[in-house]
PyMOL Python script that loads the backbone (N, CA, C, O; Angstrom):
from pymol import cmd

cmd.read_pdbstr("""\
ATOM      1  N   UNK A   1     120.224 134.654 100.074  1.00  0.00           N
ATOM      2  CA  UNK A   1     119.520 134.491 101.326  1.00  0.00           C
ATOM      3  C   UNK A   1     118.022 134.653 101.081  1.00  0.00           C
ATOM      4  O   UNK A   1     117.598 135.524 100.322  1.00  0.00           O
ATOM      5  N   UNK A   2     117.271 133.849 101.695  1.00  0.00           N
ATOM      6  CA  UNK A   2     115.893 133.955 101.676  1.00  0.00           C
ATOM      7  C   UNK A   2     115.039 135.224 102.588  1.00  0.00           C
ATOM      8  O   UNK A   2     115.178 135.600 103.752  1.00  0.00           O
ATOM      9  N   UNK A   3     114.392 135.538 101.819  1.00  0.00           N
ATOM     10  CA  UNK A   3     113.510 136.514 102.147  1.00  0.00           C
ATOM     11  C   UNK A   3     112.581 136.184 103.216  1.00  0.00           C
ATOM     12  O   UNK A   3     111.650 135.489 102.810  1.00  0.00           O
ATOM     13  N   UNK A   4     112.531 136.536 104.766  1.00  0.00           N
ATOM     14  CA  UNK A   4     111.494 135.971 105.480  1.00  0.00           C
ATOM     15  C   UNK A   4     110.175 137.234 106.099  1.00  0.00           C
ATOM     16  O   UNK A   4     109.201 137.067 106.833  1.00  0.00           O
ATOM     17  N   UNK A   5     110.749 138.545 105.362  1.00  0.00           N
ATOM     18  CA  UNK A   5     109.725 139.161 106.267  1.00  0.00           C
ATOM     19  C   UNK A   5     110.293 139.982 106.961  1.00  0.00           C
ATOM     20  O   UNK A   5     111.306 140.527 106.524  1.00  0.00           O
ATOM     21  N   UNK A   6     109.745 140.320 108.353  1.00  0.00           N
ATOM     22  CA  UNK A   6     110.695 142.086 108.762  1.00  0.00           C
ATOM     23  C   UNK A   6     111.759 140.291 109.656  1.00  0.00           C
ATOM     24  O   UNK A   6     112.759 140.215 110.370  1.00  0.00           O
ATOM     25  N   UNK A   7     111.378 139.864 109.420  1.00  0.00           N
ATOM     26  CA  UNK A   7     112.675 138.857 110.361  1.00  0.00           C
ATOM     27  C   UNK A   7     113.830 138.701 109.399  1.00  0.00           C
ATOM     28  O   UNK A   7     113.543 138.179 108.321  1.00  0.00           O
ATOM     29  N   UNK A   8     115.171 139.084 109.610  1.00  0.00           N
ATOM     30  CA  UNK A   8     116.125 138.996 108.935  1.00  0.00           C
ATOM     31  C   UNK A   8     117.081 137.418 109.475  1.00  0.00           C
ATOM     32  O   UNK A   8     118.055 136.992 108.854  1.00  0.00           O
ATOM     33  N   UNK A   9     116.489 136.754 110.767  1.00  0.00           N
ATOM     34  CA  UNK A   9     117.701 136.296 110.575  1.00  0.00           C
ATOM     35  C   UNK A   9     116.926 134.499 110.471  1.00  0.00           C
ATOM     36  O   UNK A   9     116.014 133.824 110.947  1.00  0.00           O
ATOM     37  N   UNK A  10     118.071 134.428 109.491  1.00  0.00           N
ATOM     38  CA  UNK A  10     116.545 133.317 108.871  1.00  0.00           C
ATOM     39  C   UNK A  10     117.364 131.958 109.204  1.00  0.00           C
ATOM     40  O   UNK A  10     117.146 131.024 108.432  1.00  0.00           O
ATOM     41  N   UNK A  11     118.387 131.712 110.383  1.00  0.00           N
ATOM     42  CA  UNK A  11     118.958 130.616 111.168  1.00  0.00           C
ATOM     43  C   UNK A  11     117.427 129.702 112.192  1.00  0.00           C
ATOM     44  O   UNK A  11     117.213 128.490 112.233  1.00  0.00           O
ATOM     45  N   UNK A  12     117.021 130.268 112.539  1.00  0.00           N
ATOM     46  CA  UNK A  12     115.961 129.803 113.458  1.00  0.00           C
ATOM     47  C   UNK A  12     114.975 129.490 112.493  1.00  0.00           C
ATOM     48  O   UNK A  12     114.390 128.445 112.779  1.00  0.00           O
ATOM     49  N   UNK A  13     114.568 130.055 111.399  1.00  0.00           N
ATOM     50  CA  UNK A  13     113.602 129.729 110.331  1.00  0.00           C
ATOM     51  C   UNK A  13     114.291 127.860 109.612  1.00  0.00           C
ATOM     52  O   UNK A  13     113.729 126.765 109.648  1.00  0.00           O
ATOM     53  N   UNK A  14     115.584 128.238 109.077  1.00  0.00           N
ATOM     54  CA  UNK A  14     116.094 127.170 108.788  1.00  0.00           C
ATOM     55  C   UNK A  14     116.526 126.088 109.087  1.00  0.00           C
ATOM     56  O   UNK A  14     116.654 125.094 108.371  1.00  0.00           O
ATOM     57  N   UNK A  15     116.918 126.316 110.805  1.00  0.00           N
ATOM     58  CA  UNK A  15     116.608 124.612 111.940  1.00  0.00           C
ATOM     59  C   UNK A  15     115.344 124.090 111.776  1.00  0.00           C
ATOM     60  O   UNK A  15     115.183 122.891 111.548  1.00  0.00           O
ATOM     61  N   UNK A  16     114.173 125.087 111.894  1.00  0.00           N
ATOM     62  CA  UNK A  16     112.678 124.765 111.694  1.00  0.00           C
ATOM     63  C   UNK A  16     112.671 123.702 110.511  1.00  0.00           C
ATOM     64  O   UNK A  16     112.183 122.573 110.502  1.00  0.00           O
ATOM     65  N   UNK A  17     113.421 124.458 109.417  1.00  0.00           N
ATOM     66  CA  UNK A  17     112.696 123.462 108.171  1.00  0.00           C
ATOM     67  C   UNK A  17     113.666 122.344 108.548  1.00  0.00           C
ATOM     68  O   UNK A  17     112.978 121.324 108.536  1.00  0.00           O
ATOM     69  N   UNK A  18     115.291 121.929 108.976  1.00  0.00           N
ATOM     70  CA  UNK A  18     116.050 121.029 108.923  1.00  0.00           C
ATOM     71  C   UNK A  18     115.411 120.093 110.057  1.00  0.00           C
ATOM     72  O   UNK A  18     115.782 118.920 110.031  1.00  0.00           O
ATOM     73  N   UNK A  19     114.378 120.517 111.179  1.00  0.00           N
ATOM     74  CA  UNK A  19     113.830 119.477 112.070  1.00  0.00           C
ATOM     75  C   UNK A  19     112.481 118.892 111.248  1.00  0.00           C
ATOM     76  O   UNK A  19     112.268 117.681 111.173  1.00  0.00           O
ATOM     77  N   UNK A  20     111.554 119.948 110.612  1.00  0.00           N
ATOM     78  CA  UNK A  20     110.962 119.080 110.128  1.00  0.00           C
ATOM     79  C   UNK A  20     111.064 118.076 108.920  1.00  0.00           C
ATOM     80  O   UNK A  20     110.209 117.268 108.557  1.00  0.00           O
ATOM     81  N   UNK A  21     112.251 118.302 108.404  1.00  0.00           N
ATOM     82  CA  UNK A  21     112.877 117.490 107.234  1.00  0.00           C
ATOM     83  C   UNK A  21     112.833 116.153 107.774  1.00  0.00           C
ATOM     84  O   UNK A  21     112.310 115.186 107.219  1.00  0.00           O
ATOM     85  N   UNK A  22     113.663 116.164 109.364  1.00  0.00           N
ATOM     86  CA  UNK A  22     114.569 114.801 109.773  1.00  0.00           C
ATOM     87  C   UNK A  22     112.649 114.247 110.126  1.00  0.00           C
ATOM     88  O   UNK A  22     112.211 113.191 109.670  1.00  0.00           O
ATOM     89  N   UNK A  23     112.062 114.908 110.712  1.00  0.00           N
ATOM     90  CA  UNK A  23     110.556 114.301 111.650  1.00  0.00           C
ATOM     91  C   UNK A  23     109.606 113.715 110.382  1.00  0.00           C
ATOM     92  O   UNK A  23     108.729 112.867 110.545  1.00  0.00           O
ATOM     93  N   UNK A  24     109.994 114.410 108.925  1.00  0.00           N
ATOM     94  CA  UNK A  24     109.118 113.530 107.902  1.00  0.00           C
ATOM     95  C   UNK A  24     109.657 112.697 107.860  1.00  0.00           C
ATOM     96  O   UNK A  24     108.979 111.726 108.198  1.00  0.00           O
ATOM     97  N   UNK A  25     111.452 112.264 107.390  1.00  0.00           N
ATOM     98  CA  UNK A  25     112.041 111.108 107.130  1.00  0.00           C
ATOM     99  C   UNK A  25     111.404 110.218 108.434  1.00  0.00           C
ATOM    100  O   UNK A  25     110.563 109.327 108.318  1.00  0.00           O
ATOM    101  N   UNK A  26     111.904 110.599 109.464  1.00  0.00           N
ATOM    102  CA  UNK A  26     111.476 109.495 110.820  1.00  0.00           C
ATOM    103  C   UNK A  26     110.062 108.867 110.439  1.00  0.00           C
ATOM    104  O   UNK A  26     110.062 107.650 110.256  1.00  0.00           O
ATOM    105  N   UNK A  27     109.030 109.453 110.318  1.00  0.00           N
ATOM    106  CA  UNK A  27     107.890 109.310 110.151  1.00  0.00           C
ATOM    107  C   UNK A  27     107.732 108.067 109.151  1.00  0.00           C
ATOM    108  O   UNK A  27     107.069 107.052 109.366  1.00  0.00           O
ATOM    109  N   UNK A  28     108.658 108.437 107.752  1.00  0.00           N
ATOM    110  CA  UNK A  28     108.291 107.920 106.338  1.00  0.00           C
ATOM    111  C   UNK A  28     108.948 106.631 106.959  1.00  0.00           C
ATOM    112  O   UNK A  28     108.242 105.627 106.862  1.00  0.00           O
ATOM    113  N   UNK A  29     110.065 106.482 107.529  1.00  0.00           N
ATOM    114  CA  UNK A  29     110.574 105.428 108.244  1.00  0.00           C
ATOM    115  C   UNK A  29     110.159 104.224 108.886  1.00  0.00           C
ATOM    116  O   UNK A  29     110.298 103.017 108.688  1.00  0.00           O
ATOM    117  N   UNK A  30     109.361 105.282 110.085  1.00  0.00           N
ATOM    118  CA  UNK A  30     108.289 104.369 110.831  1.00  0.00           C
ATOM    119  C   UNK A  30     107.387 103.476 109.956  1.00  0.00           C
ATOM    120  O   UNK A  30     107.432 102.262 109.761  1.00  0.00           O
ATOM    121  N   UNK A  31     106.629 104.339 109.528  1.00  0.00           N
ATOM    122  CA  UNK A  31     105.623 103.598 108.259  1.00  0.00           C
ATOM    123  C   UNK A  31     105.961 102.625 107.353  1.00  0.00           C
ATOM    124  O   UNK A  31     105.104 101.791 107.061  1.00  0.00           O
ATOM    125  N   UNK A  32     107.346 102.563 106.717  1.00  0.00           N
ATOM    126  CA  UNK A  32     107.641 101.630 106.607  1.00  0.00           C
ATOM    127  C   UNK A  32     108.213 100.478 107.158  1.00  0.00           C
ATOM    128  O   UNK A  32     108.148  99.297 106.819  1.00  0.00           O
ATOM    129  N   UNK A  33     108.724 100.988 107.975  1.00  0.00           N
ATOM    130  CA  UNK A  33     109.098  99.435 109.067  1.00  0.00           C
ATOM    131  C   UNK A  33     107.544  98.749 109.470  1.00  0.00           C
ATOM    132  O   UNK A  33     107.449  97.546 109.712  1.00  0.00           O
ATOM    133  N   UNK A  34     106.469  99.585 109.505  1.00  0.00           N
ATOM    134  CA  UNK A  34     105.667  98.864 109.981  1.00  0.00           C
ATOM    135  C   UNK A  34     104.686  98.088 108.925  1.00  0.00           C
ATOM    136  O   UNK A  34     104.030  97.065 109.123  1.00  0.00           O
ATOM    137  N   UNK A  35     104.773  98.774 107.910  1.00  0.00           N
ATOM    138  CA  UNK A  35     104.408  98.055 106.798  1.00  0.00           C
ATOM    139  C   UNK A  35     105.081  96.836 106.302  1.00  0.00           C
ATOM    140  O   UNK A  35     104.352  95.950 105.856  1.00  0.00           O
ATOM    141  N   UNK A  36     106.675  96.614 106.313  1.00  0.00           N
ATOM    142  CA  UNK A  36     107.685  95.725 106.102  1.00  0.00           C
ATOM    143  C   UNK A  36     107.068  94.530 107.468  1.00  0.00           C
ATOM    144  O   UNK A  36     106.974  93.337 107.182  1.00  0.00           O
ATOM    145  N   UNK A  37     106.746  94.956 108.689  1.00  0.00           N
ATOM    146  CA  UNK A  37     106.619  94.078 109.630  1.00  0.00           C
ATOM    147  C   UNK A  37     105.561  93.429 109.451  1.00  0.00           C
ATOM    148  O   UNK A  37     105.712  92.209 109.500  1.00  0.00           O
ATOM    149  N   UNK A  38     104.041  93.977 109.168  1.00  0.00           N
ATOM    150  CA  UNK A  38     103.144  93.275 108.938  1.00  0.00           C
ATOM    151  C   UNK A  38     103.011  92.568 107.866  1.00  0.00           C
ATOM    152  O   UNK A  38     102.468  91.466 107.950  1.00  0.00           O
ATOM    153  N   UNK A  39     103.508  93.082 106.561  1.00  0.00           N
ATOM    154  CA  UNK A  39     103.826  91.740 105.339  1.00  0.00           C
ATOM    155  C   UNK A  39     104.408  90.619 106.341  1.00  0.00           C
ATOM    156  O   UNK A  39     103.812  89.649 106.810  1.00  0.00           O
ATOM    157  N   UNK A  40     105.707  91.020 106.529  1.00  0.00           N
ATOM    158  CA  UNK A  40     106.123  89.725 107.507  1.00  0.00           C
ATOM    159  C   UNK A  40     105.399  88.595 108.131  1.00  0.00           C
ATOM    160  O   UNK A  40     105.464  87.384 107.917  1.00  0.00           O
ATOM    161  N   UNK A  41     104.517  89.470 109.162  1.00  0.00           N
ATOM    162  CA  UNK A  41     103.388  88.326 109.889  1.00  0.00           C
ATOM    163  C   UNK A  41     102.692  88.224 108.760  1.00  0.00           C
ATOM    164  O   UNK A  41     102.679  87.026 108.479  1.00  0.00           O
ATOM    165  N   UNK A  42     101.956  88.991 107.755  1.00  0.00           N
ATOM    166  CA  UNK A  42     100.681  88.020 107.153  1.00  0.00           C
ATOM    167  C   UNK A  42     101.322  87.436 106.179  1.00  0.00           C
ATOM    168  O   UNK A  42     100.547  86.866 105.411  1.00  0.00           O
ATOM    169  N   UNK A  43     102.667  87.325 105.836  1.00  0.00           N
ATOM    170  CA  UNK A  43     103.550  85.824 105.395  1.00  0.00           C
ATOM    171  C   UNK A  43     103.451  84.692 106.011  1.00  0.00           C
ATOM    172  O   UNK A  43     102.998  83.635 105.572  1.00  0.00           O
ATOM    173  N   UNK A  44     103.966  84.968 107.239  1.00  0.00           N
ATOM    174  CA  UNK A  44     103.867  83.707 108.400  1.00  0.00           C
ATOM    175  C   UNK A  44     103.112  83.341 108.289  1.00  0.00           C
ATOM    176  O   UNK A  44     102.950  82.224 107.799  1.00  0.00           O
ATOM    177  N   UNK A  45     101.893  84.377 108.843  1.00  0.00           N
ATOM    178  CA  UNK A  45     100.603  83.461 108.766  1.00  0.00           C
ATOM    179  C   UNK A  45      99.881  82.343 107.862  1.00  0.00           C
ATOM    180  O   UNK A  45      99.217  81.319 108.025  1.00  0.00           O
ATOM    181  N   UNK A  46     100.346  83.057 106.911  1.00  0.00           N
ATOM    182  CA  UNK A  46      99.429  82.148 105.547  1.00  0.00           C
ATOM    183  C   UNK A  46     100.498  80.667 105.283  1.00  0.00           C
ATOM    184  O   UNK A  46     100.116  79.722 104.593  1.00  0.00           O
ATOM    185  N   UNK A  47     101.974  80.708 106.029  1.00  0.00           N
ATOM    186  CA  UNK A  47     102.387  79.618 106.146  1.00  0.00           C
ATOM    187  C   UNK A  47     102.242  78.657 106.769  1.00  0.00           C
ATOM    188  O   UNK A  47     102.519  77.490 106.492  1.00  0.00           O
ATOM    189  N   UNK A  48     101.650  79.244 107.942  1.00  0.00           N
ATOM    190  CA  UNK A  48     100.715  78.261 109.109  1.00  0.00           C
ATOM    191  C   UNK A  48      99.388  77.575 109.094  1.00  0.00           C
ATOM    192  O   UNK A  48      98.996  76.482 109.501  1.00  0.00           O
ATOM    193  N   UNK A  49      98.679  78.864 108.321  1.00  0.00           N
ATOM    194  CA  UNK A  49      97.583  77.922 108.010  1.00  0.00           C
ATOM    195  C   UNK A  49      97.858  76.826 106.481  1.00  0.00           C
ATOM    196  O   UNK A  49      97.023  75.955 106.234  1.00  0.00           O
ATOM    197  N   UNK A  50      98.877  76.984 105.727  1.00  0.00           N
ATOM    198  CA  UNK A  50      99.187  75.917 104.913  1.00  0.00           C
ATOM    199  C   UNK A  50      99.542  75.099 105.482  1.00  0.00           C
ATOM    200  O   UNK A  50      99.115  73.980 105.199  1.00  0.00           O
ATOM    201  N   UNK A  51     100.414  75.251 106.468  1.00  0.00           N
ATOM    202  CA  UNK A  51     101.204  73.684 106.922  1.00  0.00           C
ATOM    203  C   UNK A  51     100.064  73.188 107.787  1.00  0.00           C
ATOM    204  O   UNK A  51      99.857  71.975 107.824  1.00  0.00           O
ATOM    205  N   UNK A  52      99.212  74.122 108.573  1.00  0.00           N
ATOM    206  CA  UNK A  52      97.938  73.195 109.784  1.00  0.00           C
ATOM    207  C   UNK A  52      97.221  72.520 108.561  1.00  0.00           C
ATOM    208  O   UNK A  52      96.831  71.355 108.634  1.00  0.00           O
ATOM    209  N   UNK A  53      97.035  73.389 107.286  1.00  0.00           N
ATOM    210  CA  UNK A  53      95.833  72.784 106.869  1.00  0.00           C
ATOM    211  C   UNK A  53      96.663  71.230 105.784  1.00  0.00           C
ATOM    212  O   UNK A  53      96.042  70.467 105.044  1.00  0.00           O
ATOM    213  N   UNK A  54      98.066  71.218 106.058  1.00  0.00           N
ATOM    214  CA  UNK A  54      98.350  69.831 105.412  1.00  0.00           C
ATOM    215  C   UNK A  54      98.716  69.138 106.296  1.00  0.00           C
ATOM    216  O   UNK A  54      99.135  68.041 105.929  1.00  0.00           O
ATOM    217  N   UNK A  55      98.739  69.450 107.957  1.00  0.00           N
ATOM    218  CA  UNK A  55      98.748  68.280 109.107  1.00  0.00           C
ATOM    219  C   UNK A  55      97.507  67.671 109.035  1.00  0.00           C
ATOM    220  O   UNK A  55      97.363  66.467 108.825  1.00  0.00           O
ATOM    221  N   UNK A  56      96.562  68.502 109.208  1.00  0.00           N
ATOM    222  CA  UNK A  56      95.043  67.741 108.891  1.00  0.00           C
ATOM    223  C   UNK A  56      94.993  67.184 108.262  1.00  0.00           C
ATOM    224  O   UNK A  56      94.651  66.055 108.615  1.00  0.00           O
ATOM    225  N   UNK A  57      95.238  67.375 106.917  1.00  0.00           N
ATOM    226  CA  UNK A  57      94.981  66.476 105.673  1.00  0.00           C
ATOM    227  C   UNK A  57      95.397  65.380 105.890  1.00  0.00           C
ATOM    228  O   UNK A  57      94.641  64.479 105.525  1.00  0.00           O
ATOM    229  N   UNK A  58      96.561  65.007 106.469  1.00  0.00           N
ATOM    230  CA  UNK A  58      97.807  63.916 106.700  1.00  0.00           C
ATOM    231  C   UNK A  58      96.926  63.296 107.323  1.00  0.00           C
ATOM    232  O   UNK A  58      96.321  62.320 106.879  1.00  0.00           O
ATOM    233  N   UNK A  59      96.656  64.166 109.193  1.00  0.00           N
ATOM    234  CA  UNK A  59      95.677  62.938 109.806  1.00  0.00           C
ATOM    235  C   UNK A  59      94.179  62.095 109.077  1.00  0.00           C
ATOM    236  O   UNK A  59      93.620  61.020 109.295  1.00  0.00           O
ATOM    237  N   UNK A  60      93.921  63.364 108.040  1.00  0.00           N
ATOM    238  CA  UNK A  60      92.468  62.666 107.843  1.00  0.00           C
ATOM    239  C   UNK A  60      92.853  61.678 106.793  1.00  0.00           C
ATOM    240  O   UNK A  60      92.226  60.637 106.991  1.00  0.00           O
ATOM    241  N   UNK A  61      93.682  61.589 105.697  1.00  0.00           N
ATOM    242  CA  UNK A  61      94.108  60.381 105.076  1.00  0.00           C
ATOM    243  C   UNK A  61      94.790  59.619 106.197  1.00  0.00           C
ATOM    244  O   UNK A  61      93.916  58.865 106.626  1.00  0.00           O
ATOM    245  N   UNK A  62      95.732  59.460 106.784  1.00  0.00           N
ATOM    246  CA  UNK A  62      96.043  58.655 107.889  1.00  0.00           C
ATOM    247  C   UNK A  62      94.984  58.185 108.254  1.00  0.00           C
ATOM    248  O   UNK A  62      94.789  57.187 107.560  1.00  0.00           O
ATOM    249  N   UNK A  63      94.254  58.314 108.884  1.00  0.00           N
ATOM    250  CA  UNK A  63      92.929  57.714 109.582  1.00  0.00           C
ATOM    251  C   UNK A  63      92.458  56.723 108.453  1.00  0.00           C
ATOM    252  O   UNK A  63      92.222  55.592 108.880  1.00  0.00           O
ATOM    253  N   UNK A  64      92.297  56.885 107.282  1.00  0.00           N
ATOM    254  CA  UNK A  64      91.474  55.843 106.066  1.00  0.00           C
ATOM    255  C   UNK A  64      92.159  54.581 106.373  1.00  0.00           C
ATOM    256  O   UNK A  64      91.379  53.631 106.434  1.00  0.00           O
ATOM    257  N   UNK A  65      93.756  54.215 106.646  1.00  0.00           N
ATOM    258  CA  UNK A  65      94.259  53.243 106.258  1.00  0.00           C
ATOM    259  C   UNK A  65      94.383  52.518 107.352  1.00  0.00           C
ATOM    260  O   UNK A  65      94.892  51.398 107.295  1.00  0.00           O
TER     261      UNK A  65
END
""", "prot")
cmd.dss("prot")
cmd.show_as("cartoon", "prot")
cmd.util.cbc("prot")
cmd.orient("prot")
């Protein structure tokens, strides 16, 4: 048993550490979902401006002929 001090009963000490265990995971969680999400969009994105920037192209050769 861990030593806490004149407090002997070290149940309330040890929910403490088992909530902040679960609130880092949640946290580390969050952060990555949101990191996973924004790769996502600035994927998309850079697929959009490839495909706008080869509709243009299309129209501006289109237009020569």
């Amino acid at each position: 048993m861990t030593d806490h001090g004149w407090y002997d009963d070290s149940s309330e000490y040890d929910e403490a550490v088992r909530r902040a265990e679960r609130a880092t995971r949640s946290g580390w969680a969050a952060i990555a979902g949101t990191a996973g999400a924004l790769g996502c969009a600035l994927i998309a994105l850079a697929v959009v401006c490839v495909g706008t920037f080869a509709a243009c192209l299309y129209v501006v050769m289109a237009a020569d002929y």
